[in-house]
C-alpha positions in Angstrom: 0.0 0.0 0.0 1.1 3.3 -1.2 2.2 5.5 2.0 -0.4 8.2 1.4 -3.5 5.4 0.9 -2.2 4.2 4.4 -2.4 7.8 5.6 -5.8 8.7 4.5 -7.3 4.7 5.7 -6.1 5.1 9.1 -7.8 8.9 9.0 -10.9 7.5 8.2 -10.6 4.5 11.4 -9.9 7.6 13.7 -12.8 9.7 12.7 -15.2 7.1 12.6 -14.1 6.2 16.0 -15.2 9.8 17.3 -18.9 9.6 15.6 -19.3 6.1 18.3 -22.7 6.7 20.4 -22.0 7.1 24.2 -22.8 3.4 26.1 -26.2 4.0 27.7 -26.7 4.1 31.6 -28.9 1.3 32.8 -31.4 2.2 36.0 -30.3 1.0 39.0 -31.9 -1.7 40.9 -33.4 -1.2 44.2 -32.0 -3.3 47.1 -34.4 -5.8 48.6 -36.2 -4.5 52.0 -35.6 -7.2 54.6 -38.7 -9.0 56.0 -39.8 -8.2 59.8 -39.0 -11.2 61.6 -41.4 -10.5 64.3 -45.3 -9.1 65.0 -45.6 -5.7 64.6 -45.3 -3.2 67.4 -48.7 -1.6 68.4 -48.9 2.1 68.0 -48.4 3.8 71.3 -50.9 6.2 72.3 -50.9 8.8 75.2 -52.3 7.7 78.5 -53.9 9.8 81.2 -52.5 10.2 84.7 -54.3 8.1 87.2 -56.9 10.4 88.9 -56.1 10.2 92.9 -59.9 10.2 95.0 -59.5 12.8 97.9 -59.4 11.4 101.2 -61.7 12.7 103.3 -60.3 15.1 106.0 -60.5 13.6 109.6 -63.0 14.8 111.7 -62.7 15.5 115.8 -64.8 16.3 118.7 -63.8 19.2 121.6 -65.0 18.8 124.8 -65.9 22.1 125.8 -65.2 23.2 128.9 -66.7 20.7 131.2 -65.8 16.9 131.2 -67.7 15.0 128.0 -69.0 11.2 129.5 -67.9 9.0 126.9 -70.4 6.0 126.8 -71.0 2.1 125.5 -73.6 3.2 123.1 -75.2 6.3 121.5 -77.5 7.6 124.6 -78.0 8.0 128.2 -79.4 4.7 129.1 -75.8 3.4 127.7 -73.0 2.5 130.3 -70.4 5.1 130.7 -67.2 3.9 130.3 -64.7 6.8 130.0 -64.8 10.3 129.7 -62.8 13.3 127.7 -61.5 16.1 130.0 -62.4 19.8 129.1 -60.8 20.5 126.0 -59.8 17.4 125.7 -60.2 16.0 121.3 -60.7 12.7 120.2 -60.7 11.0 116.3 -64.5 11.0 115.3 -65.4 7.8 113.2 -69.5 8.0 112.8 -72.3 9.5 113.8 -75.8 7.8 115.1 -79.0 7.6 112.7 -80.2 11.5 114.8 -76.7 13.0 114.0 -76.8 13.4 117.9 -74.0 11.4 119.3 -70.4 10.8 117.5 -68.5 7.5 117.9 -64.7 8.3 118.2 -61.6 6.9 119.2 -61.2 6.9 122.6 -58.0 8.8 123.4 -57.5 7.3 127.1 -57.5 3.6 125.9 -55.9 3.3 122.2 -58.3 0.5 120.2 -61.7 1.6 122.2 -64.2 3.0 120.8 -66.8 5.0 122.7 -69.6 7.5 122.6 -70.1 11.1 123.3 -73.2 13.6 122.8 -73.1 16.2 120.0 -74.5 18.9 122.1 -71.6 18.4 124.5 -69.0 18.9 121.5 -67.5 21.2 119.4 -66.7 19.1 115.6 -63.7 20.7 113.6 -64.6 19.2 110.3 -67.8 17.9 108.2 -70.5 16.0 109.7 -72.1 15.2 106.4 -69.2 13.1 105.8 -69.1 10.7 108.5 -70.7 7.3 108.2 -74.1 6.6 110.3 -72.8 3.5 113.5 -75.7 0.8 114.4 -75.7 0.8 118.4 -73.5 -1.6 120.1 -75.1 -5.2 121.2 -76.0 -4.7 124.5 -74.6 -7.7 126.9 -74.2 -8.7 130.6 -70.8 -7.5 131.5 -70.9 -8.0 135.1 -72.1 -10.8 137.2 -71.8 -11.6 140.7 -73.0 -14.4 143.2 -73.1 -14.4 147.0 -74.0 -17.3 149.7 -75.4 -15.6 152.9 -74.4 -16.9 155.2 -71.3 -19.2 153.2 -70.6 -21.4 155.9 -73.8 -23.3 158.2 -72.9 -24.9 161.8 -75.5 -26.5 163.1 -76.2 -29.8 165.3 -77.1 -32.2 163.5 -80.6 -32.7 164.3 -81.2 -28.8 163.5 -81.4 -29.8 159.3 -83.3 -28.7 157.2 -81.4 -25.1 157.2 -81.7 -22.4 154.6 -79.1 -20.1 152.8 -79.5 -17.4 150.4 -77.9 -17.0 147.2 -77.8 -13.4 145.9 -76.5 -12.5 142.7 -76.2 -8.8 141.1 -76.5 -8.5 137.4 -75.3 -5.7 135.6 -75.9 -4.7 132.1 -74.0 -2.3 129.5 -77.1 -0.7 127.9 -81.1 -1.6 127.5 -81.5 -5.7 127.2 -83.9 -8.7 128.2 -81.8 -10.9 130.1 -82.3 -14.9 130.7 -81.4 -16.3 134.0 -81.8 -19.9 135.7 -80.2 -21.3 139.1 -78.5 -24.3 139.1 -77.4 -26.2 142.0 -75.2 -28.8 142.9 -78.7 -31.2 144.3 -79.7 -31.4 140.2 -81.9 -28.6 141.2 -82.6 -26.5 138.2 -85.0 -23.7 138.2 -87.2 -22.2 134.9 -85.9 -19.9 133.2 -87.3 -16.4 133.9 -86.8 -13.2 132.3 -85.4 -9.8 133.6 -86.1 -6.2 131.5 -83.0 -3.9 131.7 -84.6 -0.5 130.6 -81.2 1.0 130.6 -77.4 0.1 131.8 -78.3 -0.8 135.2 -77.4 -3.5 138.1 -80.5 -5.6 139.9 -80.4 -8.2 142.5 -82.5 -11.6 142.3 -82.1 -14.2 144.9 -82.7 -17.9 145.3 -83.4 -19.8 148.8 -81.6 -23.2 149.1 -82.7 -25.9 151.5 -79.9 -28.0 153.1 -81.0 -31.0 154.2 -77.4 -31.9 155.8 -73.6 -31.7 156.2 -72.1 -31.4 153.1 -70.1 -29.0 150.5 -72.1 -27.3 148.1 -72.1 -25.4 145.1 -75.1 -23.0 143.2 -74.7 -20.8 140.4 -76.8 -18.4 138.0 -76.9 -19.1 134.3 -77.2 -16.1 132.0 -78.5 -17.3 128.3 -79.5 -14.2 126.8 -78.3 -11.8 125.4 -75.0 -13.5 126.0 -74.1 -16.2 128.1 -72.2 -15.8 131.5 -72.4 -18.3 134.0 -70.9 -17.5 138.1 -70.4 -20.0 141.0 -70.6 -20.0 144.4 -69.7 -22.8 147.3 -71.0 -23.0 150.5 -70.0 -25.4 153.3 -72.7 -27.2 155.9 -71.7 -28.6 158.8 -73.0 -30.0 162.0 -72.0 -31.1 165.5 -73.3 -33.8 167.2 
C-alpha cells in the first residue's frame, strides 16, 4: 500500500471512532427490604395520669369546757365507760341515725371505741361526711353471786337449814336478760326473764334448803343476750 493510501485509511478509522454513540446508563436496581421477623409493634398512644380520690379530712370532737361522759352506746341509758376532760379531742369515726352522738376513738385507751353527745361537743370538720354507727349489742358485762351466810354450823338434828344465794346483774345498755339457778342437788329452776330498761345492776335471789352436812355449790346461768355463768360454794356442817 502506497504511504499516502495508508495515511488517508487510518484517518478515516480515527474519525469514525469519534462519531461512536456514548454506552447507555442502565437504572439501578433497588435493594431488597428485609422481612420483619417479628409481630408488629402496636402504636403507642398517650395515657392519662391516674386520677387520685380525695381522702376525706379527719373529723374531731372538743369537749368544751366541762368533762364529755364518753359511753357504750349512742344515749343516756348506755353505760359510761370513760370520759374526755375539758378541752380534751378525740378522732371522730361516725355519727348515730339522729346526728346526735359521734363515735370516736377513745383517746385514754388506744383501740376503744366509745360515745359522746353532739350537744356536749365542738366538731372541727364535716359531719355530712361521716358514716351513720348501728348501736352496740348490749350484753351482761358483770355478774356476781353471793351465799349468805357461806358457811352453816348446826347440830345435827337442826337440818333442814336455809341459805341465800344473791347474785347482782349488771348490764351495759337496755337488754332482756335470761337467767336460771343451778345447783349442785340437780336442782334447776325455769328460766325467767329480767327487763333492763337502761345500763343498770338488779339483785334476784334464790333460797336453798340444806337437808345436811355437806359441801355445796349454786350458780346463775345467764342465756340471753349472751351467756355468763358465776359460782358460788358453800360449806354445811353439824355437831353432834
Amino acid at each position: 500500500m502506497r504511504p499516502c493510501a495508508w495515511i488517508a485509511a487510518l484517518a478515516l478509522t480515527v474519525s469514525l471512532m469519534g462519531c461512536r454513540p456514548a454506552d447507555k446508563t442502565l437504572p439501578s436496581t433497588p435493594s431488597p427490604v428485609p422481612a420483619s421477623s417479628g409481630s408488629a409493634t402496636p402504636a403507642k398512644f398517650p395515657t392519662q395520669p391516674p386520677t387520685r380520690t380525695p381522702r376525706p379530712q379527719n373529723v374531731y370532737a372538743l369537749a368544751r369546757g366541762l368533762p364529755v361522759n364518753c359511753r357504750f352506746g349512742p344515749g343516756t341509758i348506755y353505760e359510761i365507760v370513760d370520759g374526755l376532760e375539758p378541752f380534751q379531742s378525740a378522732l371522730v369515726a361516725g355519727k348515730d341515725y339522729t346526728g346526735l352522738w359521734w363515735y370516736l376513738h377513745n383517746p385514754n385507751n388506744p383501740g376503744a371505741m366509745c360515745w359522746v353527745a353532739a350537744s356536749a361537743t365542738d366538731l372541727e370538720g364535716e359531719a355530712e361526711s361521716l358514716p351513720v354507727v348501728d348501736p352496740p349489742y348490749v350484753t351482761v358485762n358483770r355478774l356476781k353471786v353471793r351465799a349468805e351466810p357461806a358457811r352453816v354450823t348446826v347440830e345435827c338434828d337442826a337440818f333442814p337449814q336455809y341459805v341465800l344465794l344473791v347474785a347482782e346483774i349488771t348490764t351495759n345498755g337496755p337488754t332482756l336478760v335470761n337467767l336460771r339457778w343451778e345447783m349442785s342437788t340437780g336442782e334447776v329452776t325455769e328460766a325467767e326473764p329480767l327487763i333492763f330498761e337502761e345500763a343498770d345492776t338488779q339483785v334476784v335471789q334464790k333460797s336453798f334448803v340444806v337437808y345436811g352436812p355437806n359441801d355445796y355449790w349454786g350458780q346463775l346461768h345467764v342465756n340471753a343476750p349472751n351467756e355468763k355463768i358465776t359460782q358460788v360454794k358453800f360449806i354445811a356442817n353439824c355437831t353432834p
